[in-house]
C-alpha positions in Angstrom: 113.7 96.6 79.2 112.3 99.8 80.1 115.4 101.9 78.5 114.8 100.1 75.2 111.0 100.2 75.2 111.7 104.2 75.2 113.5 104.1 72.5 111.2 102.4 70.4 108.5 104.4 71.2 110.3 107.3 70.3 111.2 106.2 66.3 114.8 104.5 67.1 115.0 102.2 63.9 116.9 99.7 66.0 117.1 98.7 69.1 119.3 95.8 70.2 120.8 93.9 73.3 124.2 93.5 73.3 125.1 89.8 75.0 128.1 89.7 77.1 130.9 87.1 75.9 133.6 86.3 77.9 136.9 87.9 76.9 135.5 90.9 75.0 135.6 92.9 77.8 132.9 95.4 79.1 130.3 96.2 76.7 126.7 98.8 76.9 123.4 97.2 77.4 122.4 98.9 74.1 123.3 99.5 70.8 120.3 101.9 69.4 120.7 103.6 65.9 118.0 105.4 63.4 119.4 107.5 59.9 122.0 109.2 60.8 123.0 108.5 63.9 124.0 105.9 66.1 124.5 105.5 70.0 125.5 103.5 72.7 123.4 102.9 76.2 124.2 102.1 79.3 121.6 101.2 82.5 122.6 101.7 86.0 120.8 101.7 88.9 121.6 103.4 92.1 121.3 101.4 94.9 121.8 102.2 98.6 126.0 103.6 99.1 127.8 102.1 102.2 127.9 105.5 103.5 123.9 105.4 103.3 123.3 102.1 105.2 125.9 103.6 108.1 124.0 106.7 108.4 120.8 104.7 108.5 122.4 102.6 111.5 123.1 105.6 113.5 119.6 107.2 112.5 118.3 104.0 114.2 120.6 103.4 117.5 119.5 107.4 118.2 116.0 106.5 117.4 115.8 103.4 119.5 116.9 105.8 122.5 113.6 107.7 122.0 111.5 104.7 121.9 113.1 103.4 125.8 112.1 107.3 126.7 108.3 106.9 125.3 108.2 103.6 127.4 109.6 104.6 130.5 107.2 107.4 130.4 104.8 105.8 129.4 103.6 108.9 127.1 103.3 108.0 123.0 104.5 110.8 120.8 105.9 111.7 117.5 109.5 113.3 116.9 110.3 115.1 113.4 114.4 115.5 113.3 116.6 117.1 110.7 120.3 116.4 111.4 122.2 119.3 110.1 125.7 117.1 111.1 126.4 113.6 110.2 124.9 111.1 111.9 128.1 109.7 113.4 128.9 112.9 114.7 126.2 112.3 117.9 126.2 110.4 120.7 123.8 107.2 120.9 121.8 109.3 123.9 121.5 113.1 122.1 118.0 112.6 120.7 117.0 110.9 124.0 118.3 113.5 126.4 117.1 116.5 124.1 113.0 115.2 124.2 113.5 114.1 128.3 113.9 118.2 128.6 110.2 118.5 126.4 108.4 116.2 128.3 105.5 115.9 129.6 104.5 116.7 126.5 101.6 119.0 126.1 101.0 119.7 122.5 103.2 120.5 119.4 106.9 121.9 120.7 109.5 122.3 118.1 113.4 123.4 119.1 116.8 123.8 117.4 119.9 123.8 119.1 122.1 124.6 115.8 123.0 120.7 115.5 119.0 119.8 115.2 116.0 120.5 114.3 113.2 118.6 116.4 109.3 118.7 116.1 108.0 116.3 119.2 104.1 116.2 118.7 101.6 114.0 120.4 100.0 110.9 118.0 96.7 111.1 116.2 94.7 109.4 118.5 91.7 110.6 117.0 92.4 109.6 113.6 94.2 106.2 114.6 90.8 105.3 117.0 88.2 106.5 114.0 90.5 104.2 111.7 90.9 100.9 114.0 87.5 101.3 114.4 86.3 100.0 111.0 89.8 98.9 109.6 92.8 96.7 110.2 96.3 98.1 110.2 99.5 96.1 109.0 102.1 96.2 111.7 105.1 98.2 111.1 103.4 99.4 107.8 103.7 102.7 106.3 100.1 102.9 106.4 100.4 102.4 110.5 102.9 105.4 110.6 100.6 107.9 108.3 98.1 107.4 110.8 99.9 107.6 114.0 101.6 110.8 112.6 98.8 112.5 110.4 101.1 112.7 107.5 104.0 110.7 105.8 107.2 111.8 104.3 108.2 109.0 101.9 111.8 110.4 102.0 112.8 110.4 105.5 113.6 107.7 107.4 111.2 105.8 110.4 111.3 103.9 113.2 108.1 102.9 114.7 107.7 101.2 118.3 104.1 100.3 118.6 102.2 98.2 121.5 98.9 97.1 119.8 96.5 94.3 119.8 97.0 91.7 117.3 93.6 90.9 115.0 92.7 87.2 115.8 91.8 86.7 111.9 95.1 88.4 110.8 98.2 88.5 113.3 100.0 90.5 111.1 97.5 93.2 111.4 96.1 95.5 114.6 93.3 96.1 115.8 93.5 97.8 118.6 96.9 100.4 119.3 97.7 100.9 122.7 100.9 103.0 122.8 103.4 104.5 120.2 106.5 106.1 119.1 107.5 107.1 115.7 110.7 109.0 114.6 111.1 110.4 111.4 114.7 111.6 110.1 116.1 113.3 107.6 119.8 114.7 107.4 120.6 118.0 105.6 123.9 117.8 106.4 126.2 119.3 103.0 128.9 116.5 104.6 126.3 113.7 104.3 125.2 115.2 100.7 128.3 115.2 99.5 129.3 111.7 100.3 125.9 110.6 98.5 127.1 112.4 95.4 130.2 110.5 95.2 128.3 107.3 95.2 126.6 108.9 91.6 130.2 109.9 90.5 131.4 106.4 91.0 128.3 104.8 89.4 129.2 107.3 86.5 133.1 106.3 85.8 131.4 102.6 86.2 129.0 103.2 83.6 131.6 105.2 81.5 133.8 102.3 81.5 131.6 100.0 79.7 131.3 102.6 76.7 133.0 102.3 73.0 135.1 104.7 71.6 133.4 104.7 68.0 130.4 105.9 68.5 128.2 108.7 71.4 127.7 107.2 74.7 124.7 107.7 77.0 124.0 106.5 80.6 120.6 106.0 82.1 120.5 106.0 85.8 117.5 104.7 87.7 117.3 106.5 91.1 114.7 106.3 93.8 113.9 109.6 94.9 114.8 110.8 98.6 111.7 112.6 98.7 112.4 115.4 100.7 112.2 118.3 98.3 115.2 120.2 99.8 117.2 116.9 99.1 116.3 115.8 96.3 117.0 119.5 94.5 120.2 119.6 95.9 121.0 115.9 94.5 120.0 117.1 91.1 122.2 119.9 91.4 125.1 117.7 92.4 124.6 115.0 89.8 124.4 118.3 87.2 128.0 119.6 88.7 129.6 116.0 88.6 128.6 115.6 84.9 129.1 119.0 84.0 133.0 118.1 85.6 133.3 114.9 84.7 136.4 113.7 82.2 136.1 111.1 79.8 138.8 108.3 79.4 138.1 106.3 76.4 134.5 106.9 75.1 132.7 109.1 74.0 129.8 109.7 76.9 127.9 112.9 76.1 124.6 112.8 77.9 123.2 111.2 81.1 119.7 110.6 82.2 118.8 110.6 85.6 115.6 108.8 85.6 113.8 109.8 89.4 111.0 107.2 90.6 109.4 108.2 93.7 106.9 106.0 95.2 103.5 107.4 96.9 102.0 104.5 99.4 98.0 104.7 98.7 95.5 103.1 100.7 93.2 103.2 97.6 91.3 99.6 97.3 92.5 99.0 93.5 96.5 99.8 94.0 99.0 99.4 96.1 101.3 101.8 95.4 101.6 105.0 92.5 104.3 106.5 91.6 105.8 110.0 90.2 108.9 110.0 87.8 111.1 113.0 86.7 113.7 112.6 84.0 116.5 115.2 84.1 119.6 115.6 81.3 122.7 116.4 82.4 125.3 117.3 79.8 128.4 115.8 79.8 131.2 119.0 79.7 130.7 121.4 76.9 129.8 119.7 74.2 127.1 120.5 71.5 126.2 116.7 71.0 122.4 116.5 70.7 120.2 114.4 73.7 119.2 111.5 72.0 115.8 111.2 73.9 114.4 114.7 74.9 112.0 115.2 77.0 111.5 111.2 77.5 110.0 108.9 80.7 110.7 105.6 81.6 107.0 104.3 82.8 104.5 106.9 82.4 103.3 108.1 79.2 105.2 110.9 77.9 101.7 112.9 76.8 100.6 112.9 79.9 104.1 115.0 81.5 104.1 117.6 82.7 107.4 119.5 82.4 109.5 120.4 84.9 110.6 118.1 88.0 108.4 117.0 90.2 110.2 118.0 93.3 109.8 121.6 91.7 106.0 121.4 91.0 
């Protein structure tokens, strides 16, 4: 819906659905033509890869580690970690044994052994008391974590292991926090990058398969971003080397669009959540094929752009 609405706004003549009927095989979302010219459209959506949900496994039997540590010592902290291996390259106890060395804890200590980066840092108590103080917090939220850490990165991953008094008028909410542990992950690991790429590469052919032959072919691919702007620019470049590489079978593909969302959690009493999007082209091959929507976004209004991508700005 929001594919077609874009080209509407932007003077495409017609615009239409194209209904799937058994035994005509695959077939594009869109047919969308204006004087001139006409094109085919494809929507994808990248969803979380196999590989993805492993690594996020691992992320969280190495995280739960940390939270036995932060019990057993009874001291509540916060531990930033960028894996420069794959996650199934450590042992279930690494992150534990590494912060048992650091503690007591006593202020911000960061470390790198060449496999990891770490950042252990004591909670906000400050902020977390001046907010409970006035304010109920949603268990597990990402609201809870902003304040126990003092920041948020959207991209990473969390696990949170809180002790906290429940509010008698809204057990799903605290009132009072008693003890914490938060880690936040990220891997950076080319190994782990590349295997995310393929999932894009196989989304591609997927897409490319459901193309005609009589007419140019462009895919739009929603994408969540991964926040983290390291990441996410070396994800664009990837996606930009795979189309660039990329070899048609029957169609004629030319352009995809890689349509970036990334959600901001706000705290803000008339929203719930806001949200930045970056579109980026990437040419199929060589070929001198016009984009049929320059310069285009999905949900926000293209006046109000500003150019470039936002993990850039």
């Amino acid at each position: 819906m929001l594919v077609a609405g874009v080209y509407t706004r932007h003077g495409w003549s017609t615009v239409a659905f194209v209904d799937e009927t058994p035994g005509r095989g695959r077939t594009p979302d869109l047919h969308v033509s204006k004087p001139g010219t006409r094109w085919a459209v494809e929507c994808k959506r990248i969803m979380r890869s196999g590989y993805a949900a492993r690594e996020e496994k691992a992320g969280k039997l190495l995280a739960a580690k940390v939270h036995e540590v932060s019990e057993s010592c009874g001291q509540s902290f916060v531990l930033d970690v960028r894996f420069r291996e794959e996650l199934d390259a450590y042992d279930e106890s690494y992150l534990k044994d590494r912060i048992e060395e650091l503690l007591p804890l006593d202020g911000t200590v960061e470390h790198s052994d060449g496999r990891t980066d770490i950042r252990l840092r004591p909670v906000q108590w400050d902020l977390v008391r001046s907010i409970v103080s006035s304010d109920l917090i949603y268990i597990g939220s990402t609201r809870m974590m902003e304040i126990i850490s003092g920041e948020h990165e959207h991209g990473a991953s969390h696990s949170l292991n809180v002790k906290c008094r429940r509010a008698e008028s809204k057990p799903s909410y605290a009132d009072v926090i008693y003890h914490a542990s938060l880690v936040n992950w990220a891997s950076i690991s080319p190994a782990a990058q590349r295997a995310k790429a393929d999932h894009f590469k196989r989304k591609i052919a997927s897409a490319e398969g459901q193309l005609p032959d009589d007419c140019p072919g462009v895919v739009h691919v929603g994408m969540e971003s991964l926040g983290h702007q390291i990441i996410d620019q070396r994800r664009h470049f990837q996606n930009h080397l795979i189309a660039r590489e990329f070899t048609t079978s029957t169609s004629r593909l030319r352009w995809i669009y890689g349509n970036y969302f990334q959600v901001e959690v706000t705290t803000r009493q008339d929203e719930s959540c806001a949200m930045e999007e970056s579109m980026a082209p990437y040419r199929i091959g060589t070929h001198r094929t016009k984009e049929p929507l320059p310069g285009h976004l999905l949900i926000a209004d293209d006046q109000d752009a500003v150019e470039g991508l936002h993990w850039n700005l």
